[in-house]
C-alpha positions as CSV (number, residue, x, y, z in Angstrom):
1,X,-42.7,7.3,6.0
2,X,-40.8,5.5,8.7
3,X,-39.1,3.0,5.7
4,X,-38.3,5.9,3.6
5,X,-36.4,7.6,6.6
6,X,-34.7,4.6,7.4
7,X,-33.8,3.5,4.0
8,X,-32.1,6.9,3.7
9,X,-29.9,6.3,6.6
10,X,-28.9,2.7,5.4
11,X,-27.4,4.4,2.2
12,X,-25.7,6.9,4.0
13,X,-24.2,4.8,6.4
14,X,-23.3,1.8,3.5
15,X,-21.8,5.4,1.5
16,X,-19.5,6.6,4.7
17,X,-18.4,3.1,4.9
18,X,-17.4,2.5,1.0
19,X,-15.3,6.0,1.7
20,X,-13.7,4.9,4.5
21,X,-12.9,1.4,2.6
22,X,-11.3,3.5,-0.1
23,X,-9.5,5.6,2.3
24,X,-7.7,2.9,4.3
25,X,-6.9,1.3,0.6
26,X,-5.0,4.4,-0.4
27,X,-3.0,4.8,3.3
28,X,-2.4,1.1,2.7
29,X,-0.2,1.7,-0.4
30,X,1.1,5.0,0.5
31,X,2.5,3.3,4.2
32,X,4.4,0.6,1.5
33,X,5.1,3.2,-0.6
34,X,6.5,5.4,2.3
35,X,8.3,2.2,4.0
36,X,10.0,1.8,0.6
37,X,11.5,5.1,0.1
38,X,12.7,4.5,3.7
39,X,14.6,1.8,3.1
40,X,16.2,3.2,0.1
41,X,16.8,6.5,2.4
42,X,18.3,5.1,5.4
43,X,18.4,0.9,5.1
44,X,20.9,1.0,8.1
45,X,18.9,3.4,10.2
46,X,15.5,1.6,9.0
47,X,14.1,-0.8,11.9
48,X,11.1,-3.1,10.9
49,X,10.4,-6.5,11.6
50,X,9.0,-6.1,7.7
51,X,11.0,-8.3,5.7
52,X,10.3,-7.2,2.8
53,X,11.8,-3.6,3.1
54,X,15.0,-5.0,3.2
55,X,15.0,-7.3,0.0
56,X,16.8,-4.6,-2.3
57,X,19.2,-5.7,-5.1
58,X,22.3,-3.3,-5.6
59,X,22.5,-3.0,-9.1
60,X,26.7,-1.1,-9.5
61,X,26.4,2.3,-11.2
62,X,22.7,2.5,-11.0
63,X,20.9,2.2,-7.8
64,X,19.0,-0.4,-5.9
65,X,15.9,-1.8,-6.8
66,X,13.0,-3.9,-5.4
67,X,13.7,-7.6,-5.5
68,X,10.1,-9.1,-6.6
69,X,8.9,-12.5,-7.3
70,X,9.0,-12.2,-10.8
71,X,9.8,-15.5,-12.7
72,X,10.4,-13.2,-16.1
73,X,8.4,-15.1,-17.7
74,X,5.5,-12.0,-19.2
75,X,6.6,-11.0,-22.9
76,X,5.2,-8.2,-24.8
């Protein structure tokens, strides 16, 4: 009975750790998400030693957007 008792506790354990996994994956993307919009808020008032919140390109008429690494070379 002892292995069953401790099996069960190994699975919940291994399940409360996937969750939290998933958890800091999703506060991962919404902190970039949210440093983003930040930058595109208030890129003067914005103060982060993140380089990449300040690598925006103006684009006249439009907006700014994103600068990425994209060599443009996908084609659909």
């Amino acid at each position: 009975m002892e292995n069953t008792h401790e099996f069960s506790e190994i699975n919940q354990i291994r399940t409360r750790c996937t969750i939290l996994e998933s958890q800091i994956e999703v506060l991962q993307k919404q902190n970039a998400e949210l440093k983003a919009t930040l930058t595109i808020l208030h890129p003067d008032k914005t103060s982060s030693k993140d380089e990449n919140m300040r690598k925006w390109k103006d684009v006249k008429n439009v907006g700014k957007f994103p600068l990425s690494e994209d060599d443009g070379s996908f084609q659909v």
